[in-house]
C-alpha beads as a LAMMPS data file, in Angstrom:
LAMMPS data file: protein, C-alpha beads

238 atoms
237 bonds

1 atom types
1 bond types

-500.0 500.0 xlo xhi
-500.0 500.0 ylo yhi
-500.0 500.0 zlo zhi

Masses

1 110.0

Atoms # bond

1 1 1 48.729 -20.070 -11.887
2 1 1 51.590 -18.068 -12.242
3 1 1 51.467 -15.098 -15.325
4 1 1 47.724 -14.896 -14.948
5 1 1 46.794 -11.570 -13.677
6 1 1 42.958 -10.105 -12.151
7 1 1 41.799 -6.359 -11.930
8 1 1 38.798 -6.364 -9.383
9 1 1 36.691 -3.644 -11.172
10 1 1 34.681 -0.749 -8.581
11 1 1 30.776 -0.755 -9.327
12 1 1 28.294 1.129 -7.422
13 1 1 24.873 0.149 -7.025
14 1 1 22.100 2.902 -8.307
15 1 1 19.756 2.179 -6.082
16 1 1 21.565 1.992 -2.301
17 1 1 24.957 3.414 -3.675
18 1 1 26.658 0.803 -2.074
19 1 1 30.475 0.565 -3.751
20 1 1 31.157 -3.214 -4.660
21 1 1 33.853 -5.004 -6.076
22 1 1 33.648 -7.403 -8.972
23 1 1 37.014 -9.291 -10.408
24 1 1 36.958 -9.289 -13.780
25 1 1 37.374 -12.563 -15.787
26 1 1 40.562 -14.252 -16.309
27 1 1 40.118 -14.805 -20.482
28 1 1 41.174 -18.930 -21.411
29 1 1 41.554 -19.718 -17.932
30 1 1 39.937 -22.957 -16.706
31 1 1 40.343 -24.747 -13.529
32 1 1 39.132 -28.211 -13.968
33 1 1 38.790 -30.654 -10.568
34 1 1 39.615 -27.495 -8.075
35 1 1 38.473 -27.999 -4.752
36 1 1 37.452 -24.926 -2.886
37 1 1 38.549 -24.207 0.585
38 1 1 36.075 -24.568 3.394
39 1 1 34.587 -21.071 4.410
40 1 1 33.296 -21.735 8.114
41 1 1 31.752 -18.199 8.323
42 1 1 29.203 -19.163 5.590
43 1 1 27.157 -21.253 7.441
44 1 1 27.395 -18.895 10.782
45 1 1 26.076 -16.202 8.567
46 1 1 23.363 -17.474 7.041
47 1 1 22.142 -19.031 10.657
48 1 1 22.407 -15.299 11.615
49 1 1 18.699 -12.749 11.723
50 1 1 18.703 -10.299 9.386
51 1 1 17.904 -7.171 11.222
52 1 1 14.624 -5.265 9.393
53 1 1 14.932 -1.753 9.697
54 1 1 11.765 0.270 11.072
55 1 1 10.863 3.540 9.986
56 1 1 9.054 5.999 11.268
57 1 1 6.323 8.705 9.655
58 1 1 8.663 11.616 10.310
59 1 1 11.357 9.392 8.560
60 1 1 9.024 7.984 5.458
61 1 1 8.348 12.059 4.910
62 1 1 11.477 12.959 3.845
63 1 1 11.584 9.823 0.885
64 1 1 11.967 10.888 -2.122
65 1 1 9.239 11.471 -4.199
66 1 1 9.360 9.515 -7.111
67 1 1 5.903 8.974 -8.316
68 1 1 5.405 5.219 -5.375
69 1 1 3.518 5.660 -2.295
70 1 1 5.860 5.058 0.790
71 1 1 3.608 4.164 4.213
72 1 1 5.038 2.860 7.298
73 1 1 2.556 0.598 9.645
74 1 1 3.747 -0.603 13.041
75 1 1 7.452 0.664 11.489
76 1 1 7.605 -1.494 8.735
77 1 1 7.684 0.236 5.324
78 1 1 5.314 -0.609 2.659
79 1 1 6.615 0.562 -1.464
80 1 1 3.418 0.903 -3.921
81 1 1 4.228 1.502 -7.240
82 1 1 2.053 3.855 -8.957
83 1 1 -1.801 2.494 -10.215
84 1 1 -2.970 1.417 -14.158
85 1 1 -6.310 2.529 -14.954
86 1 1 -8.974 0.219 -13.573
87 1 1 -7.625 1.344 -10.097
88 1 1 -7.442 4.444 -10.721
89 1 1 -11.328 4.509 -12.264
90 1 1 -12.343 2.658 -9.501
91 1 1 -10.908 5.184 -6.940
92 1 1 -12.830 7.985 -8.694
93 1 1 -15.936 6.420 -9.175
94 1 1 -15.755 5.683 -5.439
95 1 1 -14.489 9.208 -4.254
96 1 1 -17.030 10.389 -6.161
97 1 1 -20.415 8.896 -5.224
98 1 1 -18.669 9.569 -1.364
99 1 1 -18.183 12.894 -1.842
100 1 1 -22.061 13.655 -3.205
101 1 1 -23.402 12.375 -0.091
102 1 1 -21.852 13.437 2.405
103 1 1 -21.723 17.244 1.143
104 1 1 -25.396 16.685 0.208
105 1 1 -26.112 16.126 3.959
106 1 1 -23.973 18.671 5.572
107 1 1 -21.244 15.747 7.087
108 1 1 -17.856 16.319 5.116
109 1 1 -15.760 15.245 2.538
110 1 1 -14.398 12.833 0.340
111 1 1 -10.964 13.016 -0.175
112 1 1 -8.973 10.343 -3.124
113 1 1 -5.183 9.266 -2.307
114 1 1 -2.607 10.171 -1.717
115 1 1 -3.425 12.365 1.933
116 1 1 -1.715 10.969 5.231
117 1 1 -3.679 9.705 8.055
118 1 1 -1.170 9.331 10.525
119 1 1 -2.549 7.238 13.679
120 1 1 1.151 6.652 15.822
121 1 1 4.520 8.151 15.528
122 1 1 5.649 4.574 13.115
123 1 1 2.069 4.142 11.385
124 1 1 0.894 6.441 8.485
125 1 1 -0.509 5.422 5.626
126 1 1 -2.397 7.194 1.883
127 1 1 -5.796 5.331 1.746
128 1 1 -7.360 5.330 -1.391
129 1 1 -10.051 7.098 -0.709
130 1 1 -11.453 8.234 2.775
131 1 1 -13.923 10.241 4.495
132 1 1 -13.632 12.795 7.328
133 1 1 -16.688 14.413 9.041
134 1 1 -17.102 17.565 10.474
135 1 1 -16.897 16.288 13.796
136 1 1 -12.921 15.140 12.837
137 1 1 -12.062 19.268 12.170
138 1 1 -9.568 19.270 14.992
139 1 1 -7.578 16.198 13.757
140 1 1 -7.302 17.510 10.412
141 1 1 -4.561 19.786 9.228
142 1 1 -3.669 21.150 5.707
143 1 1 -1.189 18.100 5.132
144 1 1 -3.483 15.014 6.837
145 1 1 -5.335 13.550 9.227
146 1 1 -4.476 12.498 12.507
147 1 1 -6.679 9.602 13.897
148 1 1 -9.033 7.189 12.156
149 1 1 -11.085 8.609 9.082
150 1 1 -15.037 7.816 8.906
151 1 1 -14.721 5.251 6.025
152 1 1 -11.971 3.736 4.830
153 1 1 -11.500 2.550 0.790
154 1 1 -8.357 0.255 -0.596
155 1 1 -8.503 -0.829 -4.292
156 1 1 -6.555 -3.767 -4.345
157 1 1 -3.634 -4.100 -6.950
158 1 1 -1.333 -6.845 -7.623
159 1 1 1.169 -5.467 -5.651
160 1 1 -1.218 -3.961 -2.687
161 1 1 -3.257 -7.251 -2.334
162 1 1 -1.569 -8.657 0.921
163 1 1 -1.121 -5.300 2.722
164 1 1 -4.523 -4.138 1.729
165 1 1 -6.420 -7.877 3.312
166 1 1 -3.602 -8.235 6.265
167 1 1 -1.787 -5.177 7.677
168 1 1 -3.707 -2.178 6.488
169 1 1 -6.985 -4.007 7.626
170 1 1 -5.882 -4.627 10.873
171 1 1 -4.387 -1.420 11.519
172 1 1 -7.594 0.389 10.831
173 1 1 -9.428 -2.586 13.113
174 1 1 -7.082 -1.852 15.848
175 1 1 -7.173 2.049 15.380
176 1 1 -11.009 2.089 15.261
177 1 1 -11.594 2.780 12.002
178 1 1 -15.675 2.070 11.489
179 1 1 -15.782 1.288 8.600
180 1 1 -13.039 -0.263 6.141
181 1 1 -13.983 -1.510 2.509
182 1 1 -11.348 -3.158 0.086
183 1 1 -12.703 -3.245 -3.898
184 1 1 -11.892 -5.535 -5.569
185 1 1 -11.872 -4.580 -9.295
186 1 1 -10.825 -7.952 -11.016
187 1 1 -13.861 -10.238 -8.977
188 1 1 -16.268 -7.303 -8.804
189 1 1 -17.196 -7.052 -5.290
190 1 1 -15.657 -5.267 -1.629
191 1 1 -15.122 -6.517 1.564
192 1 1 -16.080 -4.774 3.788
193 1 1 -14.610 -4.673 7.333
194 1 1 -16.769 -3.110 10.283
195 1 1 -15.319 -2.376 13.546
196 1 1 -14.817 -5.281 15.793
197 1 1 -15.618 -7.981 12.836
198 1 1 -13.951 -11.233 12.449
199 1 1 -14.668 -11.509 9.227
200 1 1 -15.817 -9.253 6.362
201 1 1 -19.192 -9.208 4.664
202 1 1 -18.550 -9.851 0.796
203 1 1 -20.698 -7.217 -1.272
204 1 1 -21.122 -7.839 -5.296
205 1 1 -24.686 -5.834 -5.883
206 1 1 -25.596 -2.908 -3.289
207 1 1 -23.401 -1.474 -0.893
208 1 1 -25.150 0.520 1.665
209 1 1 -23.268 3.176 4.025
210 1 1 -24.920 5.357 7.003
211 1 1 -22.494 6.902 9.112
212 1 1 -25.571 8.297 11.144
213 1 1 -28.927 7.348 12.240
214 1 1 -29.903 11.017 11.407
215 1 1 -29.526 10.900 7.611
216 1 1 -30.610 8.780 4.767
217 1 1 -28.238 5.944 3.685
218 1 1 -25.985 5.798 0.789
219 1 1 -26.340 3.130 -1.464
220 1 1 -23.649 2.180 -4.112
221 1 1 -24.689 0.428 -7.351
222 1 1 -21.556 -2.021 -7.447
223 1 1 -22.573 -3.736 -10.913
224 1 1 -22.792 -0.432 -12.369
225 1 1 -19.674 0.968 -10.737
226 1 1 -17.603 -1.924 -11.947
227 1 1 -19.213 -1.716 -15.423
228 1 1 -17.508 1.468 -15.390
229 1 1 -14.163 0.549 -14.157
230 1 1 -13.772 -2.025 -17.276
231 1 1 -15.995 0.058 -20.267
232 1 1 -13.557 0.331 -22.991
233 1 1 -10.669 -1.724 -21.270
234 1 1 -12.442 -4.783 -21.649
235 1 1 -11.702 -8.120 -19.278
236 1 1 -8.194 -8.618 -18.771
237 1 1 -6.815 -6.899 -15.883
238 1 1 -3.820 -6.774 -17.210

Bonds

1 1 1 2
2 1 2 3
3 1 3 4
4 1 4 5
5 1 5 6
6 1 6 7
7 1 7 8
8 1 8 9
9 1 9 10
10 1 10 11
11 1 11 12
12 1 12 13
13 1 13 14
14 1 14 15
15 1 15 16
16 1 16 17
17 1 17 18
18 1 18 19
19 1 19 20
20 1 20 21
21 1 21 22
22 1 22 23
23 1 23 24
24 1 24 25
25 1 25 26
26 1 26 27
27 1 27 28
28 1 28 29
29 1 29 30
30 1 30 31
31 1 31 32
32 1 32 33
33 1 33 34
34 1 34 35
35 1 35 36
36 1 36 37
37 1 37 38
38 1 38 39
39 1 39 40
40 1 40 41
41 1 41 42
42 1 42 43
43 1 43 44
44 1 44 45
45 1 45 46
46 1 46 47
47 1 47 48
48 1 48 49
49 1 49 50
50 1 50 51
51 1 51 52
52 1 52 53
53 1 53 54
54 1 54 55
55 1 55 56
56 1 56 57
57 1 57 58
58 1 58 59
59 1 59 60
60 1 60 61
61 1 61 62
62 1 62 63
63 1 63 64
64 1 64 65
65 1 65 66
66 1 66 67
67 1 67 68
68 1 68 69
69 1 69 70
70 1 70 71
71 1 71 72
72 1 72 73
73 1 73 74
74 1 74 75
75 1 75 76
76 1 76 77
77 1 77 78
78 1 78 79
79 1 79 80
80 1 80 81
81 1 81 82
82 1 82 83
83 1 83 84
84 1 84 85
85 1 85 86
86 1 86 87
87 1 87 88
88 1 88 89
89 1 89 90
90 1 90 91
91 1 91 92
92 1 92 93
93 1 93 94
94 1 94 95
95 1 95 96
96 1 96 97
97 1 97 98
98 1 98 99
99 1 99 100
100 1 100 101
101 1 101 102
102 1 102 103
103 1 103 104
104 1 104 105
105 1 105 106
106 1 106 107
107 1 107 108
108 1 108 109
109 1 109 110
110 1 110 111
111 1 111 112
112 1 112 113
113 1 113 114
114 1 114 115
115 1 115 116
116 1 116 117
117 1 117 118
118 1 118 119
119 1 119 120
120 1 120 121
121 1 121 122
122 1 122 123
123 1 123 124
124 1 124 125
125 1 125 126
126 1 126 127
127 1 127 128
128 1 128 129
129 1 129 130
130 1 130 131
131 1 131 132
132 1 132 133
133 1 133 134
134 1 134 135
135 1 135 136
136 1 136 137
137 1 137 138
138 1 138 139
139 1 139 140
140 1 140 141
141 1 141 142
142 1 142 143
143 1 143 144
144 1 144 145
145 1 145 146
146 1 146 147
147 1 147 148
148 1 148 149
149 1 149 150
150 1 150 151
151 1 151 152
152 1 152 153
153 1 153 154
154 1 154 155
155 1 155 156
156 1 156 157
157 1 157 158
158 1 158 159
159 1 159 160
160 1 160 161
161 1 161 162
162 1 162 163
163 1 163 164
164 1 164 165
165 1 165 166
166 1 166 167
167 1 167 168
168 1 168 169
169 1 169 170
170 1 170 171
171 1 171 172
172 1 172 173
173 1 173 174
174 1 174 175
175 1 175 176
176 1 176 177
177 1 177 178
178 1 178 179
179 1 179 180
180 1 180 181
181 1 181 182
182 1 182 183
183 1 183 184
184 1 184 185
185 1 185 186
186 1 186 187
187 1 187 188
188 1 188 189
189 1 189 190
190 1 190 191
191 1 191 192
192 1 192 193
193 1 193 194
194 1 194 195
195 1 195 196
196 1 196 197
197 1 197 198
198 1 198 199
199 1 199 200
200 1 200 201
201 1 201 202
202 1 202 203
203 1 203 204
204 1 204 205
205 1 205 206
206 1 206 207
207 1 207 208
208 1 208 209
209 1 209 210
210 1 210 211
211 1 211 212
212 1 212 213
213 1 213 214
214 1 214 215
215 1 215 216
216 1 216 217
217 1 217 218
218 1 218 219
219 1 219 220
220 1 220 221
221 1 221 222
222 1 222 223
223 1 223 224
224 1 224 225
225 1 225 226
226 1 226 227
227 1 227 228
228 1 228 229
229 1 229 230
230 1 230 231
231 1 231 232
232 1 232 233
233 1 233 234
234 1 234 235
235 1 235 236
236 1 236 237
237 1 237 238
């Protein structure tokens, strides 16, 4: 169409500062019954494997830190964006009634998320919560934990819901984690995952935890902890 003239306009993406070129519209042009020419690399490209990049912890370290948790398991990365409140009051009440017992008996600490347990070079991840005993002293640096913490807790968000009930659990099943609970703040109840289960045991009342014969268990008021989590915020997870 002779005397009709296009300016391809330079754009660059924000968030992988990739340079793209958009043409801008041709104003009170129509083409009306236009056939378009066959592109036989469309089809060859879309048959094509995208290739998924893998990561490793080293790598994941040096992200940026803008306020998501970045963990890499078996080299593929996992984005969480950051908690609302039921999560977040959930993870303290948890960290909490941890940390009490296992200082009262002389066995550790309680420590809430973010800290790194790194358990291979392309696996580390920012549990929740999680528990480290004395006996773990020469795994654990100022910066994290290398090898499989005591107890594991996930609070599952919207967004964490898959990784928390597929990859994260059976990481920490194949990494011999003991112990691996996932709460479960909109139905009220964990899962928990022992070591070597097929499937978890669904707690909604008591949850009892004894890391050793030696010492009294823990037991966990779940009703009462969830009561907690919602006072004031009422039912609606959102």
């Amino acid at each position: 169409m002779k005397g009709v003239r296009t300016r391809a306009m330079s754009r660059i993406s924000d968030h992988t500062r990739i340079r793209t070129m958009t043409a801008q519209r041709r104003a009170g042009v129509i083409v009306r019954g236009a056939e378009l020419p066959p592109n036989p690399d469309i089809g060859h490209l879309m048959g094509m494997p995208l290739a998924v990049p893998r990561y490793t912890a080293e790598e994941v370290r040096h992200f940026p830190d803008d306020r998501v948790r970045y963990e890499v398991i078996r080299g593929e990365l996992f984005v969480t964006p950051a908690p609302g409140r039921p999560h977040q009051r959930a993870v303290r009440e948890f960290c909490s009634a941890l940390h009490r017992y296992v200082v009262e008996h002389g066995l550790g600490e309680a420590l809430p998320g973010p800290f790194e347990v790194q358990f291979t070079e392309d696996s580390v991840v920012q549990p929740d919560v999680l528990v480290m005993l004395e006996s773990q002293g020469e795994q654990l640096t100022l910066k994290r934990l290398y090898g499989p913490p005591a107890l594991v807790v996930e609070v599952v968000s919207y967004s964490s819901k898959r990784t928390d009930r597929l990859q994260k659990q059976r990481l920490y099943q194949d990494e011999g984690v003991p112990e691996y609970w996932i709460a479960d703040t909109d139905a009220r109840h964990v899962e928990r995952w022992r070591r070597g289960a097929t499937s978890p045991e669904i707690v909604t009342q008591t949850l009892v935890w004894q890391p050793l014969a030696s010492v009294p268990p823990l037991s966990i008021d779940l009703e009462r902890l969830f009561r907690v989590v919602w006072e004031g915020l009422g039912d609606d997870p959102a």
